[in-house]
N, C-alpha and C positions, 0 to 999 in steps of 0.2 A: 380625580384627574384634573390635568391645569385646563384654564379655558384656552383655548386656540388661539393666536393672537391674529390679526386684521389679515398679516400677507402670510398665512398661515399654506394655500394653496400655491402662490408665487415659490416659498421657500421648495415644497413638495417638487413644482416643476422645473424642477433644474435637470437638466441635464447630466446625466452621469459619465463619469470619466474612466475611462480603462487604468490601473493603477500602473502596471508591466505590460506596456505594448510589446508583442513577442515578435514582428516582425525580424529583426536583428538574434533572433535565439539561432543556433546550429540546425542545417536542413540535413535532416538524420537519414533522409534519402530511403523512407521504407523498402521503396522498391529492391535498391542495392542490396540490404541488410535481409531482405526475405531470401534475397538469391544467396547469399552465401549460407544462410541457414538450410538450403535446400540439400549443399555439398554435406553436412553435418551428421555424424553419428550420434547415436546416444550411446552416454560414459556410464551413467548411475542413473539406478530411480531411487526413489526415496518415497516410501508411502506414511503421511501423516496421520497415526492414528486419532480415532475422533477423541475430540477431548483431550487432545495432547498434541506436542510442538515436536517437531525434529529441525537439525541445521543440514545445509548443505554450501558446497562449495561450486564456483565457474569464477573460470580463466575470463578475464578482456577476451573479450570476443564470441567467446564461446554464448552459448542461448540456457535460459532454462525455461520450461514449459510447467504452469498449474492447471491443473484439472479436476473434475470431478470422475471419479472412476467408477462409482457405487449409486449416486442419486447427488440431489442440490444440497450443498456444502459453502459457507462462507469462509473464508480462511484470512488471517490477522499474519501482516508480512512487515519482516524486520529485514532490513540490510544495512551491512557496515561493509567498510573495505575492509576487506581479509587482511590485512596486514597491521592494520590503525582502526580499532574500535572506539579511536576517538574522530573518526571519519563515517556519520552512517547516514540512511536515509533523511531527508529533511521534506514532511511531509506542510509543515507549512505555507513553504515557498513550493512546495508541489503546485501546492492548491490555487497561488497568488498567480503562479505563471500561467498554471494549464487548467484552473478551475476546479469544480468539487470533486469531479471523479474522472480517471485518466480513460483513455483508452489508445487505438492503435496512431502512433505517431506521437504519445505523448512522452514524457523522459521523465525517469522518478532520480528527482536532485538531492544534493546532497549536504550535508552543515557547512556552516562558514565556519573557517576561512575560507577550505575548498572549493565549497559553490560549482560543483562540475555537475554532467548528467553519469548515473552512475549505470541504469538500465533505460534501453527504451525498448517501449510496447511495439511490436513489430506483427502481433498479431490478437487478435481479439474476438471470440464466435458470438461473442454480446453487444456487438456495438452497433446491430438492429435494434436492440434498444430504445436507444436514446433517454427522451424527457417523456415520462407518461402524466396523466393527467394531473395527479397527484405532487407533482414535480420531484419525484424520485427517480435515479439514475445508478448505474452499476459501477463498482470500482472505486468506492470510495476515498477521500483523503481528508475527510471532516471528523469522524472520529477518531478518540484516542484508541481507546481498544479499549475490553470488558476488563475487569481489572479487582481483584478484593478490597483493595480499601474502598472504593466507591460503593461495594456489594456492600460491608460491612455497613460502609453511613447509613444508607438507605435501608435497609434490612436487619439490622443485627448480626448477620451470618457469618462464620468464617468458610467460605467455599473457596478450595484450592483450585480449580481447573479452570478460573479466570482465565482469557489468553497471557496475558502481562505475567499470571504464575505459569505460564505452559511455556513462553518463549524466555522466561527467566531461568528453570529446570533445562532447557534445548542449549543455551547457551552456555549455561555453567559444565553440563556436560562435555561438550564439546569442548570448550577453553581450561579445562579441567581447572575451572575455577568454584569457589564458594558462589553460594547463593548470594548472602551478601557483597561483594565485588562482582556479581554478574549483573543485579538486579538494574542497576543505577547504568547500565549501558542498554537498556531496554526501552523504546521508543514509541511515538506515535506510529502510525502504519500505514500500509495500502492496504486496506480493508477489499479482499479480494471475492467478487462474486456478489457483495453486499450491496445490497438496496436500497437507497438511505436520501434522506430532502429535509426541506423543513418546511413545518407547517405557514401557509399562508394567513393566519389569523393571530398567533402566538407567536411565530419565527421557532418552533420546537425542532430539535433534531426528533429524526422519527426513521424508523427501519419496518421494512414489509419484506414478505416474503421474496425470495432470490429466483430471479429467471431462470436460474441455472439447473442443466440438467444432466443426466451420465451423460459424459463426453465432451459439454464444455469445457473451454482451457481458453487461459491468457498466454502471453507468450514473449518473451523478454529478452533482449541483446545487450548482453553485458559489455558497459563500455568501462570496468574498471577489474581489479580481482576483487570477486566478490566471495564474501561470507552470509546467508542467508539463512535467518530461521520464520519455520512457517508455524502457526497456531488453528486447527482447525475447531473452530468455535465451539464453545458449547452451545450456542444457539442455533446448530444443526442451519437453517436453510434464515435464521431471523424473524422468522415470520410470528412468533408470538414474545419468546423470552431469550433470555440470553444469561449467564453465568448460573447455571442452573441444569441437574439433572435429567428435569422434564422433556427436554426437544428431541426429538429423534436425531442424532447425528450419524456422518458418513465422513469417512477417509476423506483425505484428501492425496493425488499424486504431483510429484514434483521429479519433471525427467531434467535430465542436465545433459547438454549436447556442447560435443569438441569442438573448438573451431578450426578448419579447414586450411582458413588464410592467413598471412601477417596479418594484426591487427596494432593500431597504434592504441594507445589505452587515453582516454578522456586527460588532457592537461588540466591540473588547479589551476582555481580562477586567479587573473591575471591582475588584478589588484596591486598594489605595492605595500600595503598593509601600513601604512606610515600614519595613517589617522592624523593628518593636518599636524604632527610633530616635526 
C-alpha cells in the first residue's frame, strides 16, 4: 500500500457533491396516481414460477402489482416499451437519479435517447425498511442480475436457471424470437424484494436475506406501454446463495390492472439530439 501523502485527511474532507439534483425531475403526484389506481380492475395475473421468468404486458396508465404469494421470493425485473425493444429499462440512471434502491415515489428510467420515466412506484409494503445497520436496503438497482457466464468463471458450472437465462427463455417466448436475438435485449434490473449494500470495509456488493414476506408487494404506474419480464430468483429469499439449486424458492405473482382514466403516456426526452454538430 502507497504511504499517505501530508494533506491525505484535507483531500478525505471534502465535501461531497450530489451528481443529479432531482429537484426539477416530474412530481409524479403519488397521491393522484394511488387514486386512480383505486378506480382499477385487475385484467391478468401472471404467476412466476420459482426458477423461472414469465412476460407480461400494461397499457400507459394502467398499474402492475409484484408479490410474494407463497413466502419471501426476490424477483429480477426487466422492462422494455412494448412496442421498441430498443426502448428498456435504464437501471443505471435508475440508481444516479433515485439511488441504490427505489421505492414509493421513485420512477424506473429508461435508455437514452429516450430518458423518460417509464414506471413509478406508487406503492411499497417495504419501505419501513429503510437503511439497517449493515447498510442494506430493499429494491435493488446495483445489481446486474445472476446470470451463467459469471456462474461459469467463478465455478466451472453450466447452470441454466440464472435469471439472465430465465428472462432470456420469457422473452424469446413471448417475441417468438430465438434465444439468440432475444438474449442481447436482456438488461440490468430492479432487483425486486432483494436485500443488497456494500460492505463498509472492502466496498463488496453483499446480499442478505429479504424482509419479505407472504403478501408483500411493490406496486407500479405504467407511464409508458409496457412489456415486462419477471425472473424469480434461484436464490429463493438471497440469503445464502443464488444461481443454484440449494435455496428454497417461491412463486412470484404479478397482477396487471386497467386503467380507468385518460392517461397521457411519459414524452421522450426533450433533447434535440444534435451533439454540438
Amino acid at each position: 500500500m502507497m504511504t499517505a501523502p501530508h494533506d491525505a485527511e484535507d483531500r478525505r474532507d471534502i465535501a461531497p457533491v450530489i451528481c443529479y439534483p432531482t429537484e426539477t425531475l416530474p412530481d409524479f403526484d403519488i397521491a393522484h396516481l394511488r387514486g386512480l389506481f383505486g378506480g382499477m380492475s385487475p385484467t391478468r395475473t401472471v404467476t412466476v414460477p420459482p426458477r423461472d421468468a414469465a412476460t407480461f404486458e400494461v397499457p400507459a396508465g394502467g398499474v402492475f402489482r409484484i408479490s410474494c404469494p407463497e413466502g419471501s421470493q426476490v424477483g429480477d425485473l426487466n422492462l422494455w416499451n412494448r412496442d421498441a425493444l430498443s426502448e428498456r429499462f435504464f437501471s443505471g440512471k435508475t440508481r444516479a437519479l433515485h439511488g441504490t434502491h427505489v421505492t414509493t415515489g421513485c420512477a424506473l428510467w429508461s435508455t437514452l435517447p429516450d430518458l423518460r420515466p417509464m414506471a413509478v412506484v406508487i406503492e411499497d409494503s417495504l419501505d419501513w425498511y429503510r437503511q439497517e445497520q449493515y447498510g442494506g436496503r430493499v429494491h435493488d438497482v446495483i445489481g446486474t442480475r445472476c446470470d451463467p457466464y459469471t456462474h461459469h468463471l467463478l465455478s466451472g458450472g453450466h447452470y441454466h436457471y440464472c435469471c439472465h437465462s430465465n428472462l432470456t427463455r420469457a422473452l424469446a417466448d413471448a417475441r417468438d424470437l430465438s434465444l439468440q436475438e432475444a438474449e442481447p435485449h436482456i438488461h440490468d434490473v430492479l432487483n425486486v424484494f432483494m436485500c443488497t449494500g456494500f460492505t463498509s470495509d472492502t466496498g463488496q456488493y453483499f446480499m442478505k436475506a429479504s424482509p419479505a414476506r407472504t403478501g408483500d408487494r411493490i406496486t407500479f404506474l405504467a407511464q409508458i406501454d409496457l412489456l415486462g419480464a419477471l425472473s424469480a430468483c434461484p436464490g429463493g429469499d438471497c440469503s445464502t446463495t443464488h444461481s443454484s439449486d440449494v435455496a428454497v424458492c417461491h412463486p412470484l405473482l404479478v397482477e396487471v390492472f386497467a386503467p380507468t382514466h385518460p392517461f397521457t403516456p411519459a414524452a421522450t426526452n426533450g433533447y434535440d439530439r444534435s451533439h454540438g454538430r
